[in-house]
C-alpha positions as CSV (number, residue, x, y, z in Angstrom):
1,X,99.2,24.3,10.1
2,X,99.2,20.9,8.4
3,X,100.0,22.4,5.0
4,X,103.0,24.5,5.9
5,X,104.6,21.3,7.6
6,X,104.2,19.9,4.2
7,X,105.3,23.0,1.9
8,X,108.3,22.8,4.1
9,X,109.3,19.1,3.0
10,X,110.2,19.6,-0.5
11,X,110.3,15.4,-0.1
12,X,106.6,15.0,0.2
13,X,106.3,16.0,-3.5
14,X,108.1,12.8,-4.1
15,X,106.8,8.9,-4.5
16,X,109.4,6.5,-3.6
17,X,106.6,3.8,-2.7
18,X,108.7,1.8,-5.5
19,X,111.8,2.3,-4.2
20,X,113.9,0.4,-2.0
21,X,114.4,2.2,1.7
22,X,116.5,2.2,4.7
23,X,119.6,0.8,2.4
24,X,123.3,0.8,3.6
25,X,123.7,4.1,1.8
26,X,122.1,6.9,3.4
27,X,121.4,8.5,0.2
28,X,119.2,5.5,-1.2
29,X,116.8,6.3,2.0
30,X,113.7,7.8,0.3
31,X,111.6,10.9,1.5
32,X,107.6,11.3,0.1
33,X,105.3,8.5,0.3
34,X,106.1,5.5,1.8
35,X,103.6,2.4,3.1
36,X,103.4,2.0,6.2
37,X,101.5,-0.9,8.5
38,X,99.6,2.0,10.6
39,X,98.3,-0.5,13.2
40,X,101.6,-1.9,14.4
41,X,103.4,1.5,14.6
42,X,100.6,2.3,16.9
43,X,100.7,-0.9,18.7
44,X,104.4,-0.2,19.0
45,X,104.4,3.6,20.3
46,X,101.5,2.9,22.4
47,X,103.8,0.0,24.0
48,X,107.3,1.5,24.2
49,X,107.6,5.0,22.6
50,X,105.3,6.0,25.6
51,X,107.5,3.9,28.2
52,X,108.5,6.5,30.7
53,X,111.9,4.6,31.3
54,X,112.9,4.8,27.6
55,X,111.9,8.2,26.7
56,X,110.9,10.1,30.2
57,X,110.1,13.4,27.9
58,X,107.4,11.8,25.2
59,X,104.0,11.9,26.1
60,X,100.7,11.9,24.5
61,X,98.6,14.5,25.1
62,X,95.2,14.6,25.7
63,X,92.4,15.3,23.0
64,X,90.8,18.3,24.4
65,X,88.2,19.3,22.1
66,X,87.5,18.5,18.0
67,X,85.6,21.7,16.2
68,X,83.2,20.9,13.1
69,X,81.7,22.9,11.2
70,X,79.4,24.0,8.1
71,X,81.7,25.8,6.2
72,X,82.3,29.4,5.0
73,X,80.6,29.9,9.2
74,X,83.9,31.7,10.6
75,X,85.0,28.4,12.3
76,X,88.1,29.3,11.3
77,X,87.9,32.2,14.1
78,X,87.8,29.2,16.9
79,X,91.2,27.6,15.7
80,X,92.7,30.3,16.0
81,X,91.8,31.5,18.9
82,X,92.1,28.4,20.7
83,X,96.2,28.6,19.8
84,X,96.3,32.2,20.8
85,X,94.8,31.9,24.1
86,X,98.0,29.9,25.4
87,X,100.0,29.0,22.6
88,X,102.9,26.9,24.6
89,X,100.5,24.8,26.4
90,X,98.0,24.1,23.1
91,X,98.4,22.5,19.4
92,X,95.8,23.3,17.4
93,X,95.0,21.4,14.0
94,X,93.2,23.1,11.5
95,X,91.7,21.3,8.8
96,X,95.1,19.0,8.5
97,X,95.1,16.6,6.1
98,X,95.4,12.9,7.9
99,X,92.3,13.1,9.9
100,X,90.1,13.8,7.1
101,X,91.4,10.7,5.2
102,X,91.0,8.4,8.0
103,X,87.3,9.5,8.6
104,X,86.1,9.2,5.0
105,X,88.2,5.7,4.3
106,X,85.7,3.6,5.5
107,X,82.1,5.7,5.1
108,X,82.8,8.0,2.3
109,X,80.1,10.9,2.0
110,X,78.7,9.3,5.1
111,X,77.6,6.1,3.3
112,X,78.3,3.2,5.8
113,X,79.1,0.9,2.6
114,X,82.9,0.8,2.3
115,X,86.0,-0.9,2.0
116,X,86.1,-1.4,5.7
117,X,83.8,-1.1,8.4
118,X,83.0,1.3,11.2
119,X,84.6,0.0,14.1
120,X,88.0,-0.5,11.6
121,X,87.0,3.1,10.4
122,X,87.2,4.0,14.1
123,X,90.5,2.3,14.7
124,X,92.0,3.8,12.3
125,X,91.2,7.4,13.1
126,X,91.8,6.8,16.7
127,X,95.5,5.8,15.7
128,X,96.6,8.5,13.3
129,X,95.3,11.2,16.0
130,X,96.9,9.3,18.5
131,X,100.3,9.8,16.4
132,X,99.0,13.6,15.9
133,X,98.8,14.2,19.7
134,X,102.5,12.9,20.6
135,X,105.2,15.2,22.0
136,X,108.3,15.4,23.4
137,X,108.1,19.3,24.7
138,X,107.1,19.5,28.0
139,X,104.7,22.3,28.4
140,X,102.2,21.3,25.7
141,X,99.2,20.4,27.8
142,X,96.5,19.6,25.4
143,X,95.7,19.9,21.5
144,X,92.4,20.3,19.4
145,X,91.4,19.5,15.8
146,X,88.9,21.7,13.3
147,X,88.1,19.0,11.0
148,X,87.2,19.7,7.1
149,X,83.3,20.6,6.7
150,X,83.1,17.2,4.7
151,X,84.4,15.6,8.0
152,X,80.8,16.6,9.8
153,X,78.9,13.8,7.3
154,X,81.3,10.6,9.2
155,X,80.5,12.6,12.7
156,X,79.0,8.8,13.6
157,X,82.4,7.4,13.1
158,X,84.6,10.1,15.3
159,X,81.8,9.7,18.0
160,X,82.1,6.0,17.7
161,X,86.5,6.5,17.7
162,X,86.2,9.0,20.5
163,X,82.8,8.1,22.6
164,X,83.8,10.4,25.8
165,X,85.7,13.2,23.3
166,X,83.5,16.8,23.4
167,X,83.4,18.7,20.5
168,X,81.0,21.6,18.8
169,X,79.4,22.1,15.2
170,X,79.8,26.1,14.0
171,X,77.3,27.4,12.0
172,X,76.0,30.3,11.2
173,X,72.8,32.1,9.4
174,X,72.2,30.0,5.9
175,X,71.7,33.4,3.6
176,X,75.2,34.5,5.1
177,X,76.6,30.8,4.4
178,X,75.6,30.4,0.9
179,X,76.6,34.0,0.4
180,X,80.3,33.5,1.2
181,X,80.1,30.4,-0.9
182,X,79.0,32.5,-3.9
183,X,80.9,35.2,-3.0
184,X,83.4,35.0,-6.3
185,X,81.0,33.6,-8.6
186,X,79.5,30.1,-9.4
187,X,82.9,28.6,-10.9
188,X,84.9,29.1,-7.6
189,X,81.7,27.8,-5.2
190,X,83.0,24.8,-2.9
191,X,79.6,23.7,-2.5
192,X,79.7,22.5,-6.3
193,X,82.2,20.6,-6.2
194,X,80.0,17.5,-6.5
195,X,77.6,18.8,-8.8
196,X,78.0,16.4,-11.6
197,X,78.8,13.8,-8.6
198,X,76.4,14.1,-6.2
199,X,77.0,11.7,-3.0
200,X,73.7,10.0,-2.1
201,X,73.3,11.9,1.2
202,X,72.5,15.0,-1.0
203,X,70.1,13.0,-3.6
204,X,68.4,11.5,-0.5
205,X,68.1,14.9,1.1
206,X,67.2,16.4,-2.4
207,X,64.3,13.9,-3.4
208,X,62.9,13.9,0.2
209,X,62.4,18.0,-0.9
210,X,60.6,17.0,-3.8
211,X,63.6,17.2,-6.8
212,X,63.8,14.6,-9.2
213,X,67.4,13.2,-8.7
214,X,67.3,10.2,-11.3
215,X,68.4,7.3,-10.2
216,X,69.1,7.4,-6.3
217,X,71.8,4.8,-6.8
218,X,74.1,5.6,-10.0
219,X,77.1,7.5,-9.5
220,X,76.7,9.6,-12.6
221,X,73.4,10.5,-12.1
222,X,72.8,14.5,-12.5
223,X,70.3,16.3,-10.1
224,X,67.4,17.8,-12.4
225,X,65.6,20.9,-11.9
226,X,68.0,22.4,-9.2
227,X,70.0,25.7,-10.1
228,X,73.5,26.8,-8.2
229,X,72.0,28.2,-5.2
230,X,69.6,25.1,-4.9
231,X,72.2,22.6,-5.0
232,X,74.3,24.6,-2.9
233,X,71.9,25.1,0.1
234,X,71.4,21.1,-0.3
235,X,74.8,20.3,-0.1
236,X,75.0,22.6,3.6
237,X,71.9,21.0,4.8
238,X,73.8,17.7,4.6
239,X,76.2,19.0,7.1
240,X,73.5,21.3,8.9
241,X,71.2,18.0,9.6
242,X,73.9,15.2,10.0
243,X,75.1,17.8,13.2
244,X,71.4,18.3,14.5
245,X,71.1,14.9,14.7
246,X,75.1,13.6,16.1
247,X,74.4,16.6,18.6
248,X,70.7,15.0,20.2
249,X,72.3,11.5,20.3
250,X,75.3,12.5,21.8
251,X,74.6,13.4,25.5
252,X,75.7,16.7,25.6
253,X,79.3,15.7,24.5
254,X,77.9,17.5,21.1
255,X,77.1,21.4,21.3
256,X,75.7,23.7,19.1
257,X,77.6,26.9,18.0
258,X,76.4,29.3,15.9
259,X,78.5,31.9,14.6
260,X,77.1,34.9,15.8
261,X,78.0,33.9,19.9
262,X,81.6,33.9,19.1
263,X,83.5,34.5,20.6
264,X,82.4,35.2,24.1
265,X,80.4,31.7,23.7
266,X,83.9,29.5,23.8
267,X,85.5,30.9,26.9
268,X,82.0,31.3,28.4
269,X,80.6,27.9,28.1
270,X,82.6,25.3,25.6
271,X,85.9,26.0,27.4
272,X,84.7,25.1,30.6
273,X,82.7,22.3,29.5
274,X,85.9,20.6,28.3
275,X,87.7,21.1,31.1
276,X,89.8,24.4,30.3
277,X,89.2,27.3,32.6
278,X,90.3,30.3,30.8
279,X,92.4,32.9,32.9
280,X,91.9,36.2,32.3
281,X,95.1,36.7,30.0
282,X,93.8,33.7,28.1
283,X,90.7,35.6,27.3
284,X,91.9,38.7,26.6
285,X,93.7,36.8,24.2
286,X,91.5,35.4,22.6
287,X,89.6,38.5,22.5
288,X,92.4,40.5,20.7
289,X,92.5,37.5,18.0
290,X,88.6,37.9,17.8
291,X,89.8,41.5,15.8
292,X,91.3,40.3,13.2
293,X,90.7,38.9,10.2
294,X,90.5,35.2,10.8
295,X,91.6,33.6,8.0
296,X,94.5,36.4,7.5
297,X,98.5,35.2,7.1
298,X,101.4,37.6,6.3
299,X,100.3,40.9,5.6
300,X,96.5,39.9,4.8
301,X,96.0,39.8,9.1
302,X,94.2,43.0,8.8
303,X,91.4,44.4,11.4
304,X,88.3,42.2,10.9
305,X,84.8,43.8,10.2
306,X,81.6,41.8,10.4
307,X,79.8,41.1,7.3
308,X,76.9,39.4,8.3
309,X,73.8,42.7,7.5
310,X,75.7,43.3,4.3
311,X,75.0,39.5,3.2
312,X,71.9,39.8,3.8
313,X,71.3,42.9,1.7
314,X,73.0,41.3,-1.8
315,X,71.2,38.1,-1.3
316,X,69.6,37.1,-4.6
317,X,65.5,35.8,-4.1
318,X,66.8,32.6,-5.6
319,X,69.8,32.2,-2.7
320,X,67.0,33.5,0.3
321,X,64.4,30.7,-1.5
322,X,67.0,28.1,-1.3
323,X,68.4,28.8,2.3
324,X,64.7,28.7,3.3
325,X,63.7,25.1,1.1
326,X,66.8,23.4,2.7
327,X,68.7,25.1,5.1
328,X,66.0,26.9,7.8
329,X,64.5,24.1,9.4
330,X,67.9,22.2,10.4
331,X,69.3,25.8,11.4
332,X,66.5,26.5,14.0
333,X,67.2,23.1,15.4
334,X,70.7,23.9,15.6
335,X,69.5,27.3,17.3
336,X,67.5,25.4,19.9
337,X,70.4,23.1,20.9
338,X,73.0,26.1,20.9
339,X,70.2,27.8,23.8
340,X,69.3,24.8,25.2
């Protein structure tokens, strides 16, 4: 994963964006952040670092398949088996880092005012996963992305980078979603995050519910009346409804997949509608990685047990109540897509 690459280069703690670079001196040349005109690199790989005669082992490979997701869902369970099933032919990237940034630079929250526009917005994302997909070894074949829930609210800007790309949206029951959310307590919910900063997709969404939200258009503005689990199931449904609606304008290219279909669902219909036909090893792997705990490293990849019935039993009325206000109608949309 993205984050190993970085806990690996003790240099990326470091800022030398003040410094001077590439001096005489080999020592002076800095590690960490550095600026960089992104365009022009592109421009330049796309022009010579891909030129067969100079380097007859790089390549780019082709962007198989992008995963979004709701969060807490188990989408984590489709990265991973997506690696396993032939992990010298794929590169998976979960929730890396660059990707998100370049989505969210020009529409943050899904708000299409910004410091840039759309189509730059689009440019920019389609460069740093072009730069993502490079590669010099010769039996990598194709690599995927799981993007960062958050991503799912600028799913208007990937479609518009990558208008022929497939990908899916996982999600899964909303009393089992918000229950993994709450799981350690209120303090620890990533669905807060934003509670004292509420983007104005949620304040829309909350005021179209019937919650006084202030004023629609200050960025300090608290939402009244709504407790934990309220703003919590408001917060999903801004994911939940942004992926209803990307999936029924994007001609199939978008595909519903909830939770519970995994993970029989991605060799029996997503795989092959992106062009992979699974062999029979390949499914058997991903099978055996469908047993383990997905989001396990070092010694926590331990059998995995589904969880689902005993969510549903320790949901609080006030969790079940909110799932229902804002979560149930944009999940049975998402069920009709996923059987459609």
């Amino acid at each position: 994963m993205f984050r190993d690459l970085v806990a690996k280069s003790p240099l990326c703690a470091e800022d030398f964006s003040d410094d001077g670079y590439l001096e005489d001196d080999e020592e002076d040349i800095p590690g960490g952040r550095v600026e960089l005109n992104l365009k022009h690199l592109a421009d330049l790989a796309r022009e010579e670092a891909d030129d067969e005669n100079l380097y007859p082992d790089a390549k780019s490979l082709k962007l198989t398949g992008v995963v979004f997701h709701e969060s807490r869902c188990g989408s984590t369970l489709v990265a991973n088996s997506l690696i396993a099933m032939n992990p010298e032919k794929h590169r998976v990237y979960s929730e890396s880092a660059p990707p998100l940034a370049a989505l969210t630079l020009c529409a943050k929250d899904g708000d299409s005012e910004g410091p840039c526009s759309m189509d730059q917005g689009a440019q920019i994302l389609r460069d740093v996963m072009y730069f993502m997909g490079r590669t010099d070894n010769l039996t990598e074949e194709r690599y995927f992305f799981k993007i960062q829930s958050a991503g799912t609210k600028n799913l208007p800007i990937f479609r518009m980078a990558f208008p022929e790309t497939p990908w899916i949206f996982v999600y899964r029951d909303p009393v089992q979603v918000m229950m993994s959310h709450f799981a350690h307590g209120t303090k620890s919910a990533n669905c807060l995050r934003s509670l004292h900063r509420p983007p104005r997709l949620l304040k829309q969404l909350a005021h179209r519910r019937g919650y006084d939200v202030g004023n629609q258009n200050g960025k300090h503005s608290h939402l009244k009346e709504m407790s934990p689990p309220e703003f919590c199931a408001a917060h999903l449904a801004t994911l939940t409804e942004m992926a209803a609606d990307q999936i029924q304008e994007s001609d199939e290219l978008g595909q519903a997949v909830n939770y519970a279909s995994l993970p029989h669902v991605l060799y029996d219909k997503i795989l092959p509608s992106w062009g992979v036909d699974a062999s029979e090893e390949e499914i058997e792997n991903i099978q055996t990685i469908s047993g383990t705990y997905s989001k396990g490293r070092g010694e926590m990849h331990k059998e995995w047990k589904d969880d689902s019935e005993k969510k549903e039993e320790l949901a609080s009325p006030e969790i079940q109540e909110a799932s229902k206000i804002f979560l149930q109608e944009s999940y049975e949309t998402l069920q009709e897509l996923a059987n459609a």
